[in-house]
Structure formats: C-alpha cells, structure tokens
N, CA, C, O and CB atoms as a CASP TS submission, in Angstrom:
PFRMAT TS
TARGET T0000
AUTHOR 0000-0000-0000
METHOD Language model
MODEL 1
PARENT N/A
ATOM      1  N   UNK     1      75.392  14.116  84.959  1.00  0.00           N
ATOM      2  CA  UNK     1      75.954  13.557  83.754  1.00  0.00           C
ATOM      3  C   UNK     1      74.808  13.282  82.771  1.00  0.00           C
ATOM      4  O   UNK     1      73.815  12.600  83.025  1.00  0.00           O
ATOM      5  CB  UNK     1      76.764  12.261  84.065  1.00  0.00           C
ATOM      6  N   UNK     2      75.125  14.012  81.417  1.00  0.00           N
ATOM      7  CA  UNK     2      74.033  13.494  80.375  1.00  0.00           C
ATOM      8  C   UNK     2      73.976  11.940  79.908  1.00  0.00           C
ATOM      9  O   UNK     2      74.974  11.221  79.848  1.00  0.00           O
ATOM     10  CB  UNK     2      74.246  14.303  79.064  1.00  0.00           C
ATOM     11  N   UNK     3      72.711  11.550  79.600  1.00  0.00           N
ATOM     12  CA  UNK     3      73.340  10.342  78.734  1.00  0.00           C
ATOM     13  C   UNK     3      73.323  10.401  77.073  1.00  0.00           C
ATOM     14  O   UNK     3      72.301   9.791  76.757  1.00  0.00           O
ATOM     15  CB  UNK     3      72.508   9.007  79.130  1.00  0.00           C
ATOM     16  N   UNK     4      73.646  10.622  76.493  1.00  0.00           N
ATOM     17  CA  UNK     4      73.747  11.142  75.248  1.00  0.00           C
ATOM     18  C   UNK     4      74.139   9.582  74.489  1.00  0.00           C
ATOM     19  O   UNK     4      75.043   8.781  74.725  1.00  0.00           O
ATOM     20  CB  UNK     4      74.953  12.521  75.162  1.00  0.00           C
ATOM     21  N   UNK     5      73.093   9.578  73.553  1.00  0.00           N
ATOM     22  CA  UNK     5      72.352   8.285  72.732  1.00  0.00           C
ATOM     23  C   UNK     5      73.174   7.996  71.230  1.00  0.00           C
ATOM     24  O   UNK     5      72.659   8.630  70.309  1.00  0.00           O
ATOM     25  CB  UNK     5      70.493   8.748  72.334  1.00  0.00           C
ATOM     26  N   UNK     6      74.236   7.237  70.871  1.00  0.00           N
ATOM     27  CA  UNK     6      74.464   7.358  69.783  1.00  0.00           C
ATOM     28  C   UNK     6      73.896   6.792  68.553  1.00  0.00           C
ATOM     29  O   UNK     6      73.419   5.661  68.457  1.00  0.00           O
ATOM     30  CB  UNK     6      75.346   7.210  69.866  1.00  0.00           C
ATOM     31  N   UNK     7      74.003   7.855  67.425  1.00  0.00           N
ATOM     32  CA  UNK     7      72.868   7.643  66.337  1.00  0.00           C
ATOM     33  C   UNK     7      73.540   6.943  65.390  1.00  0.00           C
ATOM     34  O   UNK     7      74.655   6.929  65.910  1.00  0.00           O
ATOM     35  CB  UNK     7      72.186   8.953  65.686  1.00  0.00           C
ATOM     36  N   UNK     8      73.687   6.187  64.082  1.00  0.00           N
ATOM     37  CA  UNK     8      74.184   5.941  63.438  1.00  0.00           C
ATOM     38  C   UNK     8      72.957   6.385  61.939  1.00  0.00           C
ATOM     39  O   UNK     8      71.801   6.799  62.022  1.00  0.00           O
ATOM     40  CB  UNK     8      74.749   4.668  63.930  1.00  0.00           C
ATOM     41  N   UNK     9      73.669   6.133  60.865  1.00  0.00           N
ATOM     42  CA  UNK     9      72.787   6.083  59.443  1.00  0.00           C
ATOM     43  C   UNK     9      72.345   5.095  58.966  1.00  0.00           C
ATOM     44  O   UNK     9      73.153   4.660  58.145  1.00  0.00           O
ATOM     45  CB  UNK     9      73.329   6.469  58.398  1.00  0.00           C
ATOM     46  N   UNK    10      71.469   4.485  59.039  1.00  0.00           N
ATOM     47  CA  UNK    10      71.605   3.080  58.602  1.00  0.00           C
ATOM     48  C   UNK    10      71.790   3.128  56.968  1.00  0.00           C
ATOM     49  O   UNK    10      71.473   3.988  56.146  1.00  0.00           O
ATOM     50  CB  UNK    10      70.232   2.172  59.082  1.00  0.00           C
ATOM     51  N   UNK    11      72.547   1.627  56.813  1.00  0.00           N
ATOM     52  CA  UNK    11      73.388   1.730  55.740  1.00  0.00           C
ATOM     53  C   UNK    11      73.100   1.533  54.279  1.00  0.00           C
ATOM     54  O   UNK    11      73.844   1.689  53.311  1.00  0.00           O
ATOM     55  CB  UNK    11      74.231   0.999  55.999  1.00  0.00           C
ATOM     56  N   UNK    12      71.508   1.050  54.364  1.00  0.00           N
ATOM     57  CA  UNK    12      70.545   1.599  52.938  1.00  0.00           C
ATOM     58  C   UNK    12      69.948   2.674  52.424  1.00  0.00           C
ATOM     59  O   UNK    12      69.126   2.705  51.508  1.00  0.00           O
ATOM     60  CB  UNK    12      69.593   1.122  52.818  1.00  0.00           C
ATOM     61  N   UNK    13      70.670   4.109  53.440  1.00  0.00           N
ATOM     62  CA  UNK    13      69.998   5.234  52.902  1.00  0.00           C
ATOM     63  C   UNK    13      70.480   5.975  51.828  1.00  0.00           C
ATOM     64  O   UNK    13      71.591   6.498  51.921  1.00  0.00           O
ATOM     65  CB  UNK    13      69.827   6.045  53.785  1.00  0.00           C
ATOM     66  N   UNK    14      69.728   6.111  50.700  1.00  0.00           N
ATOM     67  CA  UNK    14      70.190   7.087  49.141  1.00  0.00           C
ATOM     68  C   UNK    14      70.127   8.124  49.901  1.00  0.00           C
ATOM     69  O   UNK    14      69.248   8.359  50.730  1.00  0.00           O
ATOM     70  CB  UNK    14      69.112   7.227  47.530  1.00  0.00           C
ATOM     71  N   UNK    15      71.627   9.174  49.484  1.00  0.00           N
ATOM     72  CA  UNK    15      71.310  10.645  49.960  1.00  0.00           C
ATOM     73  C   UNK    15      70.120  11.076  48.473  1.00  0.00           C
ATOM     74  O   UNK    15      69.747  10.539  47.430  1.00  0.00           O
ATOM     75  CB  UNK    15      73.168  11.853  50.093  1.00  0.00           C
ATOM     76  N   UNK    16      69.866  12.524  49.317  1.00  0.00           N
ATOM     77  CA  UNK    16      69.072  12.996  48.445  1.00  0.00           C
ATOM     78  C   UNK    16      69.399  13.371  47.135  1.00  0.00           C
ATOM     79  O   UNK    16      68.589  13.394  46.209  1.00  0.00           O
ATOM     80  CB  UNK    16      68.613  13.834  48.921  1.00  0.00           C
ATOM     81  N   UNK    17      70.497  13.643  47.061  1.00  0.00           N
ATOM     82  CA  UNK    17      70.844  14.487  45.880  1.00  0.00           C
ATOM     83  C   UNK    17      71.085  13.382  44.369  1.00  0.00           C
ATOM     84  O   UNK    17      71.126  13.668  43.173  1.00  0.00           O
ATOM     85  CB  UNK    17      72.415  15.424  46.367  1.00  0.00           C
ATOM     86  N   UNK    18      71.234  11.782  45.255  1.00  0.00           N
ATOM     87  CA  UNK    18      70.546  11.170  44.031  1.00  0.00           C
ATOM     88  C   UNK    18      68.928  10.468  43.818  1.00  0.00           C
ATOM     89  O   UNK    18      68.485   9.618  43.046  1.00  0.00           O
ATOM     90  CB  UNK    18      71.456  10.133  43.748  1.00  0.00           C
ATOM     91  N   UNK    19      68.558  10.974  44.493  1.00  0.00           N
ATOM     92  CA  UNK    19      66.995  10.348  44.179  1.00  0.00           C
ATOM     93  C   UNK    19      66.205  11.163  42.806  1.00  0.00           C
ATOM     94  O   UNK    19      65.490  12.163  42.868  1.00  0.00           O
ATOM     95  CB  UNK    19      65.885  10.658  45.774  1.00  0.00           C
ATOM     96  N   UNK    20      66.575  10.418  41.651  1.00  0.00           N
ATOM     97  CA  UNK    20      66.092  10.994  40.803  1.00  0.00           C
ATOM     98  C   UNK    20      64.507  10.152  40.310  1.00  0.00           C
ATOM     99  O   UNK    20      64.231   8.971  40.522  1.00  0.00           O
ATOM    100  CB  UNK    20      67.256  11.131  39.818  1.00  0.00           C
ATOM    101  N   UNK    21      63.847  10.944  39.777  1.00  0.00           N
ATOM    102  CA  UNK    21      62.481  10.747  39.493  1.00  0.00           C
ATOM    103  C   UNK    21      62.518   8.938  39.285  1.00  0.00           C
ATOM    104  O   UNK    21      61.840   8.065  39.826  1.00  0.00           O
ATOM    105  CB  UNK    21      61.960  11.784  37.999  1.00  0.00           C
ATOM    106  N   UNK    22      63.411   8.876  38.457  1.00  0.00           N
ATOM    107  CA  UNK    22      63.702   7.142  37.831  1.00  0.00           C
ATOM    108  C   UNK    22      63.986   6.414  39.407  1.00  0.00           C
ATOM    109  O   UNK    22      63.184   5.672  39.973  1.00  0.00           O
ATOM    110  CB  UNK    22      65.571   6.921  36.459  1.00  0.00           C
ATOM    111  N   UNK    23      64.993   6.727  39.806  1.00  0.00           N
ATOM    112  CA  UNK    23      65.332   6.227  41.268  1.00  0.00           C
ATOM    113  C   UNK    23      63.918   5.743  42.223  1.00  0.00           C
ATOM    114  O   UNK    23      63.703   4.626  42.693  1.00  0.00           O
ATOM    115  CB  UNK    23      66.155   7.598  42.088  1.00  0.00           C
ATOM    116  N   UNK    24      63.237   6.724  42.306  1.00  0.00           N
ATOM    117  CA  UNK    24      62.031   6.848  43.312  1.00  0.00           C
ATOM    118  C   UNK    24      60.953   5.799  42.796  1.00  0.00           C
ATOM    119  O   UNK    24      60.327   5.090  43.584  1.00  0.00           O
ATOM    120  CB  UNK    24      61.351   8.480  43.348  1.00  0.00           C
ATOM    121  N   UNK    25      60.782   5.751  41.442  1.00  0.00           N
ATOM    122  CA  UNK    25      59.924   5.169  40.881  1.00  0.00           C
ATOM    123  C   UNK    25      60.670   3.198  41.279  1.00  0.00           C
ATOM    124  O   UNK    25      60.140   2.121  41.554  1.00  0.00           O
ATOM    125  CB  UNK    25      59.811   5.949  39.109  1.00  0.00           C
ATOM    126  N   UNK    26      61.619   3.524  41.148  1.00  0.00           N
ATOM    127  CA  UNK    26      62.293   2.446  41.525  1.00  0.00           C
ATOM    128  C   UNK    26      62.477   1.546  42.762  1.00  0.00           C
ATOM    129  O   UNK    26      62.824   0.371  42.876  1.00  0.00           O
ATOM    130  CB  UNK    26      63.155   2.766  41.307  1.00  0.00           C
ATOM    131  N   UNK    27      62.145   2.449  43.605  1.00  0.00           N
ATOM    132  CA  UNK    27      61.880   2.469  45.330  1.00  0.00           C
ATOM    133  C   UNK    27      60.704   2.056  45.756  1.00  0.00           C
ATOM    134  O   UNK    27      60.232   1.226  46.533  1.00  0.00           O
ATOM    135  CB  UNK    27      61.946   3.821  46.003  1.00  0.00           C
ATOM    136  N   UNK    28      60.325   2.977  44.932  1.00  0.00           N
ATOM    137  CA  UNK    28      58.560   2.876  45.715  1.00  0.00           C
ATOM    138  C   UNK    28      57.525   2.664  44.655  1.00  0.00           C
ATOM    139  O   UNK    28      56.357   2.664  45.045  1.00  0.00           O
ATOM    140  CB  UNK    28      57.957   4.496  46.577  1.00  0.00           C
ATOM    141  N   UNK    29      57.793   2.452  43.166  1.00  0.00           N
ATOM    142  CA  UNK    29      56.991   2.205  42.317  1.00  0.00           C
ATOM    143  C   UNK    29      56.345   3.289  41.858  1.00  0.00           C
ATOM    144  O   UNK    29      56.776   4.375  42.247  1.00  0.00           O
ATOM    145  CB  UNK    29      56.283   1.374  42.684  1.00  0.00           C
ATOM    146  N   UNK    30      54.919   3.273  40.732  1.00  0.00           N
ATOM    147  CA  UNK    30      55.095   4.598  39.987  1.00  0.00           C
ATOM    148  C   UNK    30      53.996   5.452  41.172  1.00  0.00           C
ATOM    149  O   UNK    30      53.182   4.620  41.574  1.00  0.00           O
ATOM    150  CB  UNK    30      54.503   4.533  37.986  1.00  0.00           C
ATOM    151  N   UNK    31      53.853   6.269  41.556  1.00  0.00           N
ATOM    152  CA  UNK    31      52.973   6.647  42.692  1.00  0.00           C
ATOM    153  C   UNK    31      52.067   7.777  42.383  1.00  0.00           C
ATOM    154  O   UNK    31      52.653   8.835  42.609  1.00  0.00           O
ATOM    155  CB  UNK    31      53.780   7.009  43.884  1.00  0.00           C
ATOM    156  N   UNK    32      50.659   7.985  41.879  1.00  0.00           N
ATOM    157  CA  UNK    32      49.970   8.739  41.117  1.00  0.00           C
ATOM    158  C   UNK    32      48.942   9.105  42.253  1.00  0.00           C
ATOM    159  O   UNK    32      47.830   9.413  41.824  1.00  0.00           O
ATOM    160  CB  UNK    32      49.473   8.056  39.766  1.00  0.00           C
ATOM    161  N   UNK    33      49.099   9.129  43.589  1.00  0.00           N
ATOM    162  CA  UNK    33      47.749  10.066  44.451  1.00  0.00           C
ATOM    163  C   UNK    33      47.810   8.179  44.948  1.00  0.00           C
ATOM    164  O   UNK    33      48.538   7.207  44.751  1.00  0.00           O
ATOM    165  CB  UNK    33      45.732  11.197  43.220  1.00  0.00           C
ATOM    166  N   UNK    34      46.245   8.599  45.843  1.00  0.00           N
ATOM    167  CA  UNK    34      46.257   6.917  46.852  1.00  0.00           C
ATOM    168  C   UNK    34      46.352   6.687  47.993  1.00  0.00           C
ATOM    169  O   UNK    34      46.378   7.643  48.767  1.00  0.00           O
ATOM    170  CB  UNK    34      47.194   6.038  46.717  1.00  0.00           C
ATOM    171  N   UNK    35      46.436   5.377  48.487  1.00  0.00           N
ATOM    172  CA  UNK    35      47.166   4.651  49.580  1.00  0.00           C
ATOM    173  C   UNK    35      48.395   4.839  49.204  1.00  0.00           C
ATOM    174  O   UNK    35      49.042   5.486  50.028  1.00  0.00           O
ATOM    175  CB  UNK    35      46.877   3.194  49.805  1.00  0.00           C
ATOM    176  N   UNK    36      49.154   4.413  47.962  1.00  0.00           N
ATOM    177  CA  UNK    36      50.135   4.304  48.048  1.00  0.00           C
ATOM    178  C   UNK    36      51.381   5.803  48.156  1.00  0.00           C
ATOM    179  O   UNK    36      52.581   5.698  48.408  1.00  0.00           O
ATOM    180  CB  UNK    36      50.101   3.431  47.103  1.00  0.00           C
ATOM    181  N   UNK    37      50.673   7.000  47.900  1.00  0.00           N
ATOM    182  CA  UNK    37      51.510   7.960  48.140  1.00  0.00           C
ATOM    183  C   UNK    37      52.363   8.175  49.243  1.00  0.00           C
ATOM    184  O   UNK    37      53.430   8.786  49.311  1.00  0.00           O
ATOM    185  CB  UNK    37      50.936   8.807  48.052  1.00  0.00           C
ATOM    186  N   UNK    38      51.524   7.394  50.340  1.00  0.00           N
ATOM    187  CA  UNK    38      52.446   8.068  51.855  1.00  0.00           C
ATOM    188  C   UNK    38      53.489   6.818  51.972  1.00  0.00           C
ATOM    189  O   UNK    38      53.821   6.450  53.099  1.00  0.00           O
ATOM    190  CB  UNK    38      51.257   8.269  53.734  1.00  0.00           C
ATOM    191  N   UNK    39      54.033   6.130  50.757  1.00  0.00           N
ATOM    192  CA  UNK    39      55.254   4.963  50.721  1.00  0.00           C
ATOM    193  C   UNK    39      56.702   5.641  51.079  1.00  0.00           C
ATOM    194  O   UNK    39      57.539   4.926  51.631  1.00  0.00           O
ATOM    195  CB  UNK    39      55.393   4.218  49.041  1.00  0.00           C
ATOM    196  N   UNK    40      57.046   7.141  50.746  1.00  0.00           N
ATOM    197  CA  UNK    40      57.939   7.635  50.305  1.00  0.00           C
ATOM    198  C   UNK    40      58.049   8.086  52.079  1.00  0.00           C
ATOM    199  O   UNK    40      59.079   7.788  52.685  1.00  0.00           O
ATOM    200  CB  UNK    40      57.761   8.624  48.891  1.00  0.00           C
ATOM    201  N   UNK    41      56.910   8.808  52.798  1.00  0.00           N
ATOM    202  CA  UNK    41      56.966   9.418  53.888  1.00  0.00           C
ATOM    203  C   UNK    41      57.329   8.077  55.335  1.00  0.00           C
ATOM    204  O   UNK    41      58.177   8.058  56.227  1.00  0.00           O
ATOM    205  CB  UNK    41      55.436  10.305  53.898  1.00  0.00           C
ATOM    206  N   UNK    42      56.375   7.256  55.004  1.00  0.00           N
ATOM    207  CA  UNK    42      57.094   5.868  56.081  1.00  0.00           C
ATOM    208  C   UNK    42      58.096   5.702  55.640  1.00  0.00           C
ATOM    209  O   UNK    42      58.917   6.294  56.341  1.00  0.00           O
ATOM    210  CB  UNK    42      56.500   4.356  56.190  1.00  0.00           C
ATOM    211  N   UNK    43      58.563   5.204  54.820  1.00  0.00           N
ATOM    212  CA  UNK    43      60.003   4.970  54.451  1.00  0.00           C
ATOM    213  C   UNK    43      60.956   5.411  55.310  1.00  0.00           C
ATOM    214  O   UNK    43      61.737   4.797  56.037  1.00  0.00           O
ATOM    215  CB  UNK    43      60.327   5.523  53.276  1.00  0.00           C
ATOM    216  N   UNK    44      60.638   7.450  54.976  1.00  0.00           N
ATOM    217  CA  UNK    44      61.617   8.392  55.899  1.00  0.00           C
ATOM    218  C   UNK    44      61.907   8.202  56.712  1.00  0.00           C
ATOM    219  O   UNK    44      63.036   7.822  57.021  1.00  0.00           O
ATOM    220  CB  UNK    44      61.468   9.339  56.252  1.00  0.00           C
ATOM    221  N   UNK    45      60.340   8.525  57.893  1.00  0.00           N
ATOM    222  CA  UNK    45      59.953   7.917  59.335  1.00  0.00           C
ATOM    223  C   UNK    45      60.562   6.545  59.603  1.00  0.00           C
ATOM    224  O   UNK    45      60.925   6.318  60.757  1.00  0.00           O
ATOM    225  CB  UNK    45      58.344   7.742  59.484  1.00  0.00           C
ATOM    226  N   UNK    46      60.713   5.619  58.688  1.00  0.00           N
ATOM    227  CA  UNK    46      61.281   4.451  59.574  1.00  0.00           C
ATOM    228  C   UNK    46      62.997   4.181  59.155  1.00  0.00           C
ATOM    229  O   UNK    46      63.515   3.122  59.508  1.00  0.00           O
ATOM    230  CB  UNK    46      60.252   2.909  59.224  1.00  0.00           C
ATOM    231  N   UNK    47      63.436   4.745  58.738  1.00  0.00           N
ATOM    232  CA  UNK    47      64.948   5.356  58.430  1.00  0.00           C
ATOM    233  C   UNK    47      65.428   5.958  60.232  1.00  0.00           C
ATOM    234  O   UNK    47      65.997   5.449  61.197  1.00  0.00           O
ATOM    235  CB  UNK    47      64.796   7.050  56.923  1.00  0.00           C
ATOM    236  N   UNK    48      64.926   7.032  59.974  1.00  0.00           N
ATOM    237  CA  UNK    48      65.090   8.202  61.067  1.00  0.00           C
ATOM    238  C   UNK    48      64.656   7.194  62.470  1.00  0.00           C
ATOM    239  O   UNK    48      65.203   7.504  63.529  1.00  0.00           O
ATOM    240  CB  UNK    48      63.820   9.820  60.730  1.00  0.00           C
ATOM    241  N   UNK    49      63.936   6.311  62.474  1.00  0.00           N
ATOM    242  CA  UNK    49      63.559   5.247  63.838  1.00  0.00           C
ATOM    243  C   UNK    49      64.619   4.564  63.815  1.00  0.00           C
ATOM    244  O   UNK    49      65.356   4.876  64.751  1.00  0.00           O
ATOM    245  CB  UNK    49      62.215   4.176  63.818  1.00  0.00           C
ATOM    246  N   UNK    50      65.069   3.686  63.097  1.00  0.00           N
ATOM    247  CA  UNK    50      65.879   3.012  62.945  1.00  0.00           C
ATOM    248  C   UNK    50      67.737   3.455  63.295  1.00  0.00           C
ATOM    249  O   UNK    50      68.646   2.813  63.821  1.00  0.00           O
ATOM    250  CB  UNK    50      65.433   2.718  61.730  1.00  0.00           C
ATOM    251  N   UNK    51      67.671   4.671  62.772  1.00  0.00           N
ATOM    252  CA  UNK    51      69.315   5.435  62.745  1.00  0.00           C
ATOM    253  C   UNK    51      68.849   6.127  64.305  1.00  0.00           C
ATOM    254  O   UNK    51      69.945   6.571  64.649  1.00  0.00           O
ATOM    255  CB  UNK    51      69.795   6.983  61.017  1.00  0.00           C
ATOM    256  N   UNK    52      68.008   6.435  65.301  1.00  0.00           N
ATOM    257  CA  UNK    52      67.749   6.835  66.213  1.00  0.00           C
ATOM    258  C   UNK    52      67.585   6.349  67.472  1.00  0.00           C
ATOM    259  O   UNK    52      67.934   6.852  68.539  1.00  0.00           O
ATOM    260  CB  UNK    52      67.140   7.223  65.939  1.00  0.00           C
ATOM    261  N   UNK    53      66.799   4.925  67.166  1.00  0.00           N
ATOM    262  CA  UNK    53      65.622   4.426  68.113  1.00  0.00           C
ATOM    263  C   UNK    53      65.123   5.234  68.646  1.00  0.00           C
ATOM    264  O   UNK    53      65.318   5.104  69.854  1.00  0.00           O
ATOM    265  CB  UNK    53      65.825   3.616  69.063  1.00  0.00           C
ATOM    266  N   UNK    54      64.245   6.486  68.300  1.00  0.00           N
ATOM    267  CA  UNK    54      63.508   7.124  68.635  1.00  0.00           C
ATOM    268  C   UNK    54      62.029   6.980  67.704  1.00  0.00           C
ATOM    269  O   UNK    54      61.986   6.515  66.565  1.00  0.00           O
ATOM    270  CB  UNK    54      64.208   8.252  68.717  1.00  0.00           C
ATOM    271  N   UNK    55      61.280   7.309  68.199  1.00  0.00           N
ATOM    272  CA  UNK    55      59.680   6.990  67.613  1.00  0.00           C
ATOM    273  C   UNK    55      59.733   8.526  66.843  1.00  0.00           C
ATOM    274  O   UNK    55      60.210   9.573  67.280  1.00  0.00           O
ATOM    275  CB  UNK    55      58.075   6.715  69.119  1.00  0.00           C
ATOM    276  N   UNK    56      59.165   8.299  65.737  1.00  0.00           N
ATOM    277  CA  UNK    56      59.172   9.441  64.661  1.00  0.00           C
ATOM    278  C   UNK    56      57.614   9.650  64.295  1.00  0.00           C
ATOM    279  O   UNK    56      57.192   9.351  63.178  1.00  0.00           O
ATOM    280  CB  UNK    56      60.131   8.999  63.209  1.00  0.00           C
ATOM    281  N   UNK    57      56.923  10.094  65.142  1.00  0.00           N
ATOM    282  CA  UNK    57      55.454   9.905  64.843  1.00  0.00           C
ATOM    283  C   UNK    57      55.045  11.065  63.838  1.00  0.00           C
ATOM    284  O   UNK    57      55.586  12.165  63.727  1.00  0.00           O
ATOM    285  CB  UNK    57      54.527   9.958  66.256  1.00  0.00           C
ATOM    286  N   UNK    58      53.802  10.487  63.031  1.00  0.00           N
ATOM    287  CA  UNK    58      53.365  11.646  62.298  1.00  0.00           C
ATOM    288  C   UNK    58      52.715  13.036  62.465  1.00  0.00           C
ATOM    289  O   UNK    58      51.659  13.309  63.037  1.00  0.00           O
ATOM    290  CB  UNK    58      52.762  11.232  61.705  1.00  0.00           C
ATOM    291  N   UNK    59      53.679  13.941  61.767  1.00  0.00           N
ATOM    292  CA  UNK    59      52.680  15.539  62.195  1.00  0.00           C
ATOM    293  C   UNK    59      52.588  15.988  60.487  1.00  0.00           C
ATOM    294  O   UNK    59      52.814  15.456  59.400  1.00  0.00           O
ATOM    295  CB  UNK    59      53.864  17.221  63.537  1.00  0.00           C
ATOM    296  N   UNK    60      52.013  17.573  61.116  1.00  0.00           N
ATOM    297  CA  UNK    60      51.861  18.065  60.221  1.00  0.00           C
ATOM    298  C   UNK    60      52.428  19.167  59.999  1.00  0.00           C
ATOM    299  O   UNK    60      51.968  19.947  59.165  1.00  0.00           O
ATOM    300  CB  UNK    60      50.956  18.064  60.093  1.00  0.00           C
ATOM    301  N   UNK    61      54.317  19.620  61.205  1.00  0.00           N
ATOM    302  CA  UNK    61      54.989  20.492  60.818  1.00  0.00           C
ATOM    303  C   UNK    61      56.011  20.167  59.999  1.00  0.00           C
ATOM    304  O   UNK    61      56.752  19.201  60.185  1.00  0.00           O
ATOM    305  CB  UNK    61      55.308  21.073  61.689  1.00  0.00           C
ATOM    306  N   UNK    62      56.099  21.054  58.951  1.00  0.00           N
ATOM    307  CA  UNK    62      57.339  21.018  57.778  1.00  0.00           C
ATOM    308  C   UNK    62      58.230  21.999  58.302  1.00  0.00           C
ATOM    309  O   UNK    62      57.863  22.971  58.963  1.00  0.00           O
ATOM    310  CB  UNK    62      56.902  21.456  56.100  1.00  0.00           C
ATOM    311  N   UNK    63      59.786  21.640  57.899  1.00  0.00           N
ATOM    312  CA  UNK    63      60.662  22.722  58.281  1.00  0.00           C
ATOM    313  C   UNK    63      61.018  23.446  56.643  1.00  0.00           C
ATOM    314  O   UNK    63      60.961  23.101  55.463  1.00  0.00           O
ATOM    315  CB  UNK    63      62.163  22.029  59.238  1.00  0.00           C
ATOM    316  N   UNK    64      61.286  24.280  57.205  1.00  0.00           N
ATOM    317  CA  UNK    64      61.579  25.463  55.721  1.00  0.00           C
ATOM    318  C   UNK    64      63.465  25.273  55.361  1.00  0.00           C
ATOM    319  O   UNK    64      64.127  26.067  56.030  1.00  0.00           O
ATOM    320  CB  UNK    64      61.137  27.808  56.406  1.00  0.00           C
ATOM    321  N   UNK    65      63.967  24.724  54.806  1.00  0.00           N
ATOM    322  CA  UNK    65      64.982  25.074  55.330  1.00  0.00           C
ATOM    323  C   UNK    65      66.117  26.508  54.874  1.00  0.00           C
ATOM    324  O   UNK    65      67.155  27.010  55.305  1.00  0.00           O
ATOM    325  CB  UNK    65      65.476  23.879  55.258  1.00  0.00           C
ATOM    326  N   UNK    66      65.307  26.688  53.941  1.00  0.00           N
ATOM    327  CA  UNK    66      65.651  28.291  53.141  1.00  0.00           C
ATOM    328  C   UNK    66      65.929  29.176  54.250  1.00  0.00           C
ATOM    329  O   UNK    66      67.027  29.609  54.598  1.00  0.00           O
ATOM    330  CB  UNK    66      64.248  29.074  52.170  1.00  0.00           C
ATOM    331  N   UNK    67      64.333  29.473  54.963  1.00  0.00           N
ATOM    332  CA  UNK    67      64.336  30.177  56.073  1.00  0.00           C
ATOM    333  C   UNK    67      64.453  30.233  57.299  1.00  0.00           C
ATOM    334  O   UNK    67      64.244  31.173  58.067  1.00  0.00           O
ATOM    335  CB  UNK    67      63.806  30.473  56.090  1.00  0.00           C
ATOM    336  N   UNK    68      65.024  28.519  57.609  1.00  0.00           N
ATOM    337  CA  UNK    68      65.212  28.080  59.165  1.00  0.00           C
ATOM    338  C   UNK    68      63.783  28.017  59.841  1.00  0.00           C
ATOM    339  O   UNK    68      64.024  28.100  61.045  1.00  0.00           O
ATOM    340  CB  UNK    68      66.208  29.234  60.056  1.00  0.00           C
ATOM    341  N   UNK    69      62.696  27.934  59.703  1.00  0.00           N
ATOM    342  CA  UNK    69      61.343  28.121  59.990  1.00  0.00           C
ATOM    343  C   UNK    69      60.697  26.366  59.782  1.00  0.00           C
ATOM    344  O   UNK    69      61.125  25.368  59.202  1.00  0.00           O
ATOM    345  CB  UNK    69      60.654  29.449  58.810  1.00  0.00           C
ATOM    346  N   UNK    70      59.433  26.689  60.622  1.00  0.00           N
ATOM    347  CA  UNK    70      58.578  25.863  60.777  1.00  0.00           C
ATOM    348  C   UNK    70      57.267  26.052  60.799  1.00  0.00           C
ATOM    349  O   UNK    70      56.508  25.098  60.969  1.00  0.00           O
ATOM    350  CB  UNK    70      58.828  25.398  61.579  1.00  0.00           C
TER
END
C-alpha cells in the first residue's frame, strides 16, 4: 500500500497570470540586482514547502515548459 501525502495550496498564493510588474513591486518591493533579488525565488520555495511539507532546496535546474525539458 502507497502512502500518498496530501498537498493543498496555501491560501495566499497570486496565480501567475496576475503578477503584474506593479503587483511584484508590491510583494517584494522595487528589486534592482542584490541581496534582495533572490526575495521572489524564497518566496516560491517556501510556498511549494508549505502546500507540500516537502523541503524545496536550491538548484540550478530550470524546467522549459515549451519543450517539456530540463
């Protein structure tokens, strides 16, 4: 028998399709290079921990999603 983990969304996440430039700036403040650039990427990472309880550690593969690739 699997044990299969249920995920939920947690319930402060903006989908993407409204995060507009104004939005983001709004989120995370105005973000020009820095420390503060990687605000937007923890954020993600602790979304995805949170809707998971799984540890979302940092890499350096991107998925494509045009081409299904990595």
């Amino acid at each position: 028998m699997s044990k299969e983990k249920l995920i939920c969304c947690p319930i402060n996440v903006i989908d993407g399709s409204l995060i507009t430039k104004e939005k983001r700036h709004e989120i995370f403040g105005k973000v020009a290079g820095g420390s503060c650039s990687c605000n937007p990427e923890k954020y993600q990472r602790k979304i995805i921990i949170d809707g998971t309880g799984i540890d979302c550690p940092k890499t350096h593969t991107r998925i494509n999603f045009r081409t299904n690739t990595y």
